[in-house]
Phi, psi and omega in degrees: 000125171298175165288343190282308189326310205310293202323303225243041153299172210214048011058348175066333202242166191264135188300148170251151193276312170211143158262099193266171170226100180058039149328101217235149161228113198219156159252097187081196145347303226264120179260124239203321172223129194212128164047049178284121161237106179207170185249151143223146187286130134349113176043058139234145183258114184265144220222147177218121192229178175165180269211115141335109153128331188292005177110324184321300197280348169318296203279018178265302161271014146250011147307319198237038182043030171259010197205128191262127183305159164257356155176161233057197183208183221237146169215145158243192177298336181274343189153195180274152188229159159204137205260117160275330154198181202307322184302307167306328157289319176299321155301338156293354205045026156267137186210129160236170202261097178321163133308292195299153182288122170241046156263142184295055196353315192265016184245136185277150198337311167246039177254339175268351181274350186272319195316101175099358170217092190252123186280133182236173198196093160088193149312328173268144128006118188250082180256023136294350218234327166281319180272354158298307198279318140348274159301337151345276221282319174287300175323292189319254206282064166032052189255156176279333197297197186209137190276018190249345183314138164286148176295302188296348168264356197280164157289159185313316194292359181267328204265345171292312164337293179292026176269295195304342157310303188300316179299333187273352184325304163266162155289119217234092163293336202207125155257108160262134192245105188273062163106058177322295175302358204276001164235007170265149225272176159271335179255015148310270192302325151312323197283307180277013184264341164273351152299322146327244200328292160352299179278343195284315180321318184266047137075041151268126204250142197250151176235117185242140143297103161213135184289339198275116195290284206285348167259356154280335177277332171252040150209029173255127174266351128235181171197128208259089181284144198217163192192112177063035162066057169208175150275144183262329197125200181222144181279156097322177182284314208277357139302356212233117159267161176319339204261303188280003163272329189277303163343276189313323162303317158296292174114018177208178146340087151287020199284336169295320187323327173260125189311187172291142182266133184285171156277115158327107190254108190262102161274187198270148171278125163317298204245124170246138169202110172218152222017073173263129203242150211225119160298124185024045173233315196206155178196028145196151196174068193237133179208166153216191199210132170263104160014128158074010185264084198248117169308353157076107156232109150314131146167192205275160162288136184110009176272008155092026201275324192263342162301357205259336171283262207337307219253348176263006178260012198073001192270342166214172211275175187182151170240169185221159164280306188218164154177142189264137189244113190056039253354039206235117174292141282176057172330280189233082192281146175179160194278337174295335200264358210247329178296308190271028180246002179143323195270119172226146208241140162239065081075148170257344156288117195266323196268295206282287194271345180255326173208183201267089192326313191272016180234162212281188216270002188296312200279310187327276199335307204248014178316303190301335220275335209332319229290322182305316202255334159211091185297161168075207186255319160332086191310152143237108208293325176292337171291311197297310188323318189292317180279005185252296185277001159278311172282357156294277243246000171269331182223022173026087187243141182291115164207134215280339207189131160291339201240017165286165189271159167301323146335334181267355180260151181293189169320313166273340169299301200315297170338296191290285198306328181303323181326308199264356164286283164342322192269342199302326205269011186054032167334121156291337159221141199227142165236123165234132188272116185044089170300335182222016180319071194084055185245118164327153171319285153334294170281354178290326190270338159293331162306325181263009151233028153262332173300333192282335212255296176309312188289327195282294175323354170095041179252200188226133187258143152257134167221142140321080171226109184286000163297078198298312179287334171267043091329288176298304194288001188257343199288137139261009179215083197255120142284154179229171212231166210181116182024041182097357179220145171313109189267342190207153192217123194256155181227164166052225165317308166341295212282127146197191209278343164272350159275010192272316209274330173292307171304296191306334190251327203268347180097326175287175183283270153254184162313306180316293193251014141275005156268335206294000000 
């Protein structure tokens, strides 16, 4: 049965596309998934949301054959299936879409959507014919790229595209799409989310991943919770806010999530910055940060908020008149002099600039740190050990092994551990740039309460965020940035998400004194 039979069965009810049943997964001892039951509808969108650690990419691949259940079963229109590997599901028409990139870097843009099923002519390779069906396919799901483009030059957020490309090549009962968005821009993730909507219009049923609450609450027509490799159950959608999904994901109250907001202490500025000019980023950029402080820098993307950290770190070019880091002027800026004035950075790339995937997690850990950790030339391994398992149990980083690569923890590990990098240098001021970014619930609050843990010790934190609520809720101070210059600087009552959202699109201060 095709997906058009499937959409415009004639039963009034939606044909379900696939079925699991008691779905068990286990390695060895460690049961990792248990008594997973769940439908996906023919031209609906099913949402699987849950906690790092909770079971999502398990049952994500044994839905899609990478992986064989240890027990229960698979049902499609025909009967019960069992997948011996991913390729027999795909034949089947299920294909799933990685997070991760699983494109051939060194081949171009339609020799991987093509790759193992390459269209000939005659004896040759028809790559008119690939790269015609190609620019098709990229137009579709808003891509930039080109099919003669090498994969490995592309930027991240593209070479994901062509992933979600390579999946629409064939006619599709079922797409799982796993943290599709978690590397797209906002008008990415607009593009594919009306792609999402599109194929459910043709009778495709999306199985969706996302840490992200509002894209699930605005395209799952159900959702499905999973908590410790188990079920909490399934929803419609139009029962569920955002707030009781991420509850039902925890298993408690978020009335916590945010720490208690301190009393506002106006201490000596830490951080002086003034006339800071950023090359094609900022072109004003005077602030400053207090002890005990955590700053808030706010605005839309493309306001010029992480240029403004890069170019005072030196990391990209910029001139300043002056800044002071502990009341000590601050010359010749580069992140080595600013680290030893005091200053520590956290990158919203987690991957490309903060660490180093493929090595395991001591050096990751102790790098910025060496001088401290292993004086001389000599390493000395039993010290990263030691200090590689205090900052396990100090910033509670999960790990199956001490000696896994850092490429190997979800999202919130990698977090914590970048956390617990930063800190081996003992900073008085620390900037992190998107503190939580494609971070499960559960660990966005532990996080915000090491940010919460540092500042009550007197150091002073800037934190970066497009999340307007954690924003309001973490700030005792949000400037907010508007086409390369500061438009606002909100205090007390002032921050909250609608003056933030107000500053950010119109360039006034609130509502209140952009009418006066």
């Amino acid at each position: 049965m095709t997906v058009q039979a499937l959409a415009h069965a004639p039963s009034g009810a939606a044909p379900l596309a696939m079925r699991a049943e008691g779905l068990c997964k286990a390695y060895g001892a460690i049961t990792v998934l248990s008594d997973i039951s769940l439908d996906i509808e023919a031209g609906e969108v099913h949402a699987v949301i849950g906690e790092n650690g909770a079971g999502k990419s398990t049952l994500m691949k044994l839905l899609s054959g990478h992986v064989a259940p240890t027990d229960g079963r698979l049902f499609m229109e025909n009967g019960s299936v069992a997948f011996a590997e991913a390729t027999e599901a795909e034949h089947a028409g299920v294909v799933l879409v990685h997070q991760e990139i699983l494109l051939a870097a060194d081949l171009t843009v339609a020799q991987n959507l093509f790759l193992g099923r390459e269209l000939t002519r005659g004896f040759m390779v028809d790559d008119k014919t690939m790269n015609r069906r190609t620019a098709a396919l990229l137009a579709r799901v808003g891509s930039v790229a080109r099919p003669t483009d090498r994969v490995g030059d592309l930027p991240l957020a593209q070479r994901q595209l062509v992933q979600i490309a390579r999946a629409l090549l064939e006619d599709r009962k079922i797409i799982i799409l796993d943290e599709p968005t978690a590397v797209l821009a906002n008008d990415e993730v607009a593009a594919l989310l009306e792609i999402v909507r599109s194929l459910r219009e043709q009778g495709v049923g999306i199985l969706y991943i996302s840490h992200r609450l509002n894209e699930v609450q605005a395209l799952a027509d159900r959702i499905t919770v999973l908590r410790d490799g188990r079920m909490v159950g399934t929803w419609p959608a139009s029962e569920l806010s955002q707030r009781r999904m991420a509850e039902l994901m925890v298993g408690r109250e978020l009335s916590m999530l945010y720490p208690e907001k301190r009393p506002v202490v106006a201490g000596e500025p830490v951080l002086s910055v003034t006339d800071l000019v950023v090359d094609d980023g900022v072109s004003q950029g005077s602030f400053s940060l207090r002890a005990g402080e955590v700053l808030g820098i706010g605005g839309m993307i493309g306001s010029g908020r992480t240029e403004l950290i890069e170019g005072l770190l030196g990391l990209r070019p910029s001139h300043a008149r002056r800044v002071e880091v502990n009341g000590r002027e601050i010359v010749h800026r580069s992140v080595r002099s600013l680290m030893a004035a005091g200053l520590a950075y956290l990158t919203e790339d987690r991957k490309g600039k903060g660490l180093l995937v493929d090595a395991s997690l001591a050096p990751n850990l102790t790098l910025q740190a060496l001088d401290g950790v292993n004086p001389g030339v000599v390493l000395q391994q039993r010290r990263e050990v030691a200090e590689l398992k205090k900052a396990v149990s100090d910033y509670d980083i999960r790990v199956r092994s001490l000696t896994l690569d850092a490429g190997k923890l979800s999202g919130g590990n990698q977090q914590k551990l970048l956390l617990a990098k930063i800190m081996m240098s003992s900073p008085s001021i620390i900037i992190i740039d998107e503190p939580t970014r494609g971070i499960d619930i559960g660990n966005k609050s532990q996080i915000y309460g090491f940010i919460d843990a540092m500042v009550r010790a007197g150091k002073a934190c800037i934190i970066i965020s497009s999340e307007m609520p954690e924003l309001v809720g973490l700030s005792d101070r949000v400037l907010v940035m508007r086409e390369g210059r500061f438009v606002a600087e909100l205090t007390g009552a002032e921050i909250n998400e609608e003056n933030v959202a107000y500053a950010a699109t119109t360039g006034r201060h609130t509502a209140a004194a952009g009418e006066a």
